[in-house]
N, C-alpha and C positions, 0 to 999 in steps of 0.2 A: 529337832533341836535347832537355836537360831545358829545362823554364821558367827564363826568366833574368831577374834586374832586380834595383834597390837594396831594400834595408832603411834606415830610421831609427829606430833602440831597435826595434829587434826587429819593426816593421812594414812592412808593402811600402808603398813609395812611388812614385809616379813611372810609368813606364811598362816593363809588365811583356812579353815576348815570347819565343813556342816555335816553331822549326820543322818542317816533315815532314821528315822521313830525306833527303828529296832535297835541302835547304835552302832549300825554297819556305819562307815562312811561314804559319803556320797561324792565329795568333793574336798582337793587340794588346791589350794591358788595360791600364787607367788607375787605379793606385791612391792614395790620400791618405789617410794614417794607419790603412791597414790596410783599410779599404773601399774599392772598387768606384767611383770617382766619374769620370764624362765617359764618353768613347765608346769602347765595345771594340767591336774587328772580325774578327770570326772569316772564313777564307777558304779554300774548295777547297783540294782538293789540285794542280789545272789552276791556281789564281791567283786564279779570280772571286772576288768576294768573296761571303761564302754570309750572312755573315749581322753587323747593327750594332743593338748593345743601348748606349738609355743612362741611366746611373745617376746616382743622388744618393746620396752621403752613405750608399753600399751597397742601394739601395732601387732595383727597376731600374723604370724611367719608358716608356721605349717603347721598339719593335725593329721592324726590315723584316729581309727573306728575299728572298735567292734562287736560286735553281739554276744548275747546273754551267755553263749556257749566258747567265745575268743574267737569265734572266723571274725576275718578282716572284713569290712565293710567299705565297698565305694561307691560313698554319697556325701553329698555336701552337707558341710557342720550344721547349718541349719539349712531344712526346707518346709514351702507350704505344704500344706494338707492340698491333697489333689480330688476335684471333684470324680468320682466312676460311674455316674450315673448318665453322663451326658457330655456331651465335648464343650459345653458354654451352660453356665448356671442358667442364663436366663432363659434358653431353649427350652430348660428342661420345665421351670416353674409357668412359661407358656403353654406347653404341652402336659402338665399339670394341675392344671386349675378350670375349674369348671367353667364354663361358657356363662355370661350376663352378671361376671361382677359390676357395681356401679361406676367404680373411677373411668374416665374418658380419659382424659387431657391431665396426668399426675406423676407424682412422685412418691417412693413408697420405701423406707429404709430397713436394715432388718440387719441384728446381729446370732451371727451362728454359731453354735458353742459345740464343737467335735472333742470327743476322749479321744484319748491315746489308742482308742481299737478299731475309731474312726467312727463310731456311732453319732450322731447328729443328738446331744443330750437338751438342748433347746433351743428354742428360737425368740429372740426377742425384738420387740416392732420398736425400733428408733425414730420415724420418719412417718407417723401415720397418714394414711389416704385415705379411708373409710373403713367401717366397721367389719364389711363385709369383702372388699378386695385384701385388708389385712388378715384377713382368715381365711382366706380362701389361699394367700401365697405363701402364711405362715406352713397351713399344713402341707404344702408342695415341700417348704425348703426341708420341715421332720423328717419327709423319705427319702431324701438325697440320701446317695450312699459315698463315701467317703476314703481315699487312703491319707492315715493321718498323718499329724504333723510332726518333723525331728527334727532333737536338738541336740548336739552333745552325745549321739550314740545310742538314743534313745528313741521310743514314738512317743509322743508330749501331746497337751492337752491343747487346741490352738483354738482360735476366731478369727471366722469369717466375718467384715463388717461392709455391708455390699447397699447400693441403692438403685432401684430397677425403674425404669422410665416408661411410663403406660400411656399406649396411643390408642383410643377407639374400644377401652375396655378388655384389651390385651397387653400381656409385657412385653415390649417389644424390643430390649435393650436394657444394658449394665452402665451404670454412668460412674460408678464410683468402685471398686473393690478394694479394701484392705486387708490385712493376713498377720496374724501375731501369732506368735508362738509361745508359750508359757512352757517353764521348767523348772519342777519344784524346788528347786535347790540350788538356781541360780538365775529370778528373774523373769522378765517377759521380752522376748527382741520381735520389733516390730518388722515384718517384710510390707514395704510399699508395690503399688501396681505397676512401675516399671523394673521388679525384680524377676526374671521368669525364666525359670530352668536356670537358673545361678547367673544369665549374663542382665547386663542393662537393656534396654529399650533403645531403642536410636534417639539420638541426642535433642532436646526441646530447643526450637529456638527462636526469638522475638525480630529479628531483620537479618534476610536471605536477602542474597543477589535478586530471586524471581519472587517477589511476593503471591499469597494464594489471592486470589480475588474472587467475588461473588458473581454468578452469573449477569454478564452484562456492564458487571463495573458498580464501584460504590453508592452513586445514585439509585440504579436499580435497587440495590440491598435498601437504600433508607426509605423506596417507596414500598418494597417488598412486609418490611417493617411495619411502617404506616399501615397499609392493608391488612395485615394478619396480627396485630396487636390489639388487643381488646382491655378496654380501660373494665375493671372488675365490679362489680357493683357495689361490695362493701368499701371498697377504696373511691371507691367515688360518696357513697354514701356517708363516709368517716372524713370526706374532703382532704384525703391523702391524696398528693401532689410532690412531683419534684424528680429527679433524676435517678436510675439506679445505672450500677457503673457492672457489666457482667464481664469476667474473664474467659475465653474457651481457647479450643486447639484446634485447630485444620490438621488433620492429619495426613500420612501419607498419599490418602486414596483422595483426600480433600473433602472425609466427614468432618462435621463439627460435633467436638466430643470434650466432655472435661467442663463443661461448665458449671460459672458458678460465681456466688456473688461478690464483690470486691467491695463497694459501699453502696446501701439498701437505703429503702427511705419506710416501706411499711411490709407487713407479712404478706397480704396479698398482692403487692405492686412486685415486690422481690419475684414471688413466683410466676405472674404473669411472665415478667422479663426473661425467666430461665425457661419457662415452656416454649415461647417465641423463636429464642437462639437453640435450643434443642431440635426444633422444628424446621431450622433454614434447609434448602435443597442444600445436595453438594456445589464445593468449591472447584476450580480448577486449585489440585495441590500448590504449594511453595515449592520451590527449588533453588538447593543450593549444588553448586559446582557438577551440576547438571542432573542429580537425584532429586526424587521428591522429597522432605524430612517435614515433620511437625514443626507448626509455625504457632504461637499464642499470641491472642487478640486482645485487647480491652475495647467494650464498646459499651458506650452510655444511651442506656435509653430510655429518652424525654417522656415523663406522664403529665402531663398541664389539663385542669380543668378550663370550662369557659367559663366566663363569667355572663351571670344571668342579669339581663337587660331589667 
């Protein structure tokens, strides 16, 4: 059944409520001019009640949990789905995949659809590479084995949305992961990749006291550049030209990690530029008040043809 309850001018007020198909109840929510305020109660599909969050003014204050059977549960209102197969996704689809796919030098994206029981129900290629490394990583990610994702008291249906970064016809790195959680009866909440184990990530930031710098110093980097960037032949052949502008992070240890495009100029100039800066040796890290912490870059870089005499 859908979600039911009043509006006033256009906001939910009052007490809002969805059933399961069976017309058990699933959920109670309390709204006041459009926010979240008093006590929602989410409940089994058996009855129990699984789980009571409560709010202010939209702002949620506290919540208890618990299982199908009323034991208490302590776990955070939501969490990702956790990989079991392997301590790092990419390990696992590297140690997974059969020797002499064709991708060399690529990028390869893939959304992963886990039930509630943690079963891996499909894979789908967002980001193709070729015919044959997308099928070779696709059926790696099918046997990942899974603890699923929870929401509210419950294990919920979630997505992996992950992009792997191939060097040499091996995966050899994660350049991107995202994690949602879907729950039937109230929504999808999206978990980003600095959400891990409920705490945040160390703080991102664009000018520290010690800036990271590239082996050698910035000259070195633009000749380093110059040397290992390869103008692509369809971009040359299509006489695509002009600048693409790539963002990334120096992280603590002083990899470059996170990149990605800010203004593109063609599809194959884009990707050269992101294979390039995925490629740099490391950094000497950033440092602020004398820790290493992630630092973000914009750096532009120049494609120009020559002109033929």
């Amino acid at each position: 059944m859908k979600l039911s309850g009043a509006y006033d001018e256009g906001d939910r007020t009052g007490i809002w409520t969805q059933n399961y198909s069976d017309g058990q109840t699933a959920f109670t929510l309390n709204y006041k001019k459009g926010a979240a305020d008093g006590l929602q109660i989410w409940y089994h599909p058996n009855g129990q009640k699984a789980a009571e969050v409560q709010y202010k003014k939209g702002e949620q204050k506290d919540y208890s949990l618990w299982d199908e059977t009323g034991q208490s549960l302590n776990k955070e209102l939501l969490e990702k789905p956790k990989l079991k197969s392997a301590d790092e996704l990419w390990e696992w689809v590297s140690q997974n995949t059969e020797e002499g796919f064709t991708a060399v030098d690529d990028y390869s994206g893939y959304s992963i659809h886990i039930s509630p029981q943690g079963k891996v129900d499909s894979v789908v290629i967002l980001d193709s590479s070729d015919v044959k490394t997308d099928q070779a990583i696709k059926n790696a990610l099918l046997e990942t084995e899974w603890e699923p994702g929870f929401s509210f008291g419950m294990n919920a249906p979630s997505v992996v949305k992950v992009k792997f970064y191939i060097r040499s016809a091996r995966v050899v790195s994660e350049l991107q992961v995202m994690y949602s959680i879907s729950h039937d009866t109230y929504g999808t909440f999206k978990l980003y990749p600095d959400l891990k184990n409920g705490k945040s990530q160390p703080k991102l930031y664009t000018i520290v006291e010690e800036m990271p710098y590239f082996p050698g110093g910035n000259q070195a980097m633009f000749e380093w550049l110059g040397s290992n960037t390869r103008y692509p032949e369809k971009a040359r052949k299509n006489g695509d030209q002009g600048t693409v502008y790539v963002t990334f992070v120096v992280d603590q240890d002083g990899m470059v990690v996170d990149a990605r495009i800010l203004k593109g100029v063609s599809k194959a100039l884009d990707k050269e530029a992101l294979r390039v800066v995925n490629n740099m040796p490391a950094w000497t890290p950033g440092r602020q008040r004398g820790k290493a912490v992630k630092v973000q870059f914009n750096l532009p870089i120049r494609f120009y043809l020559r002109e033929k005499n």
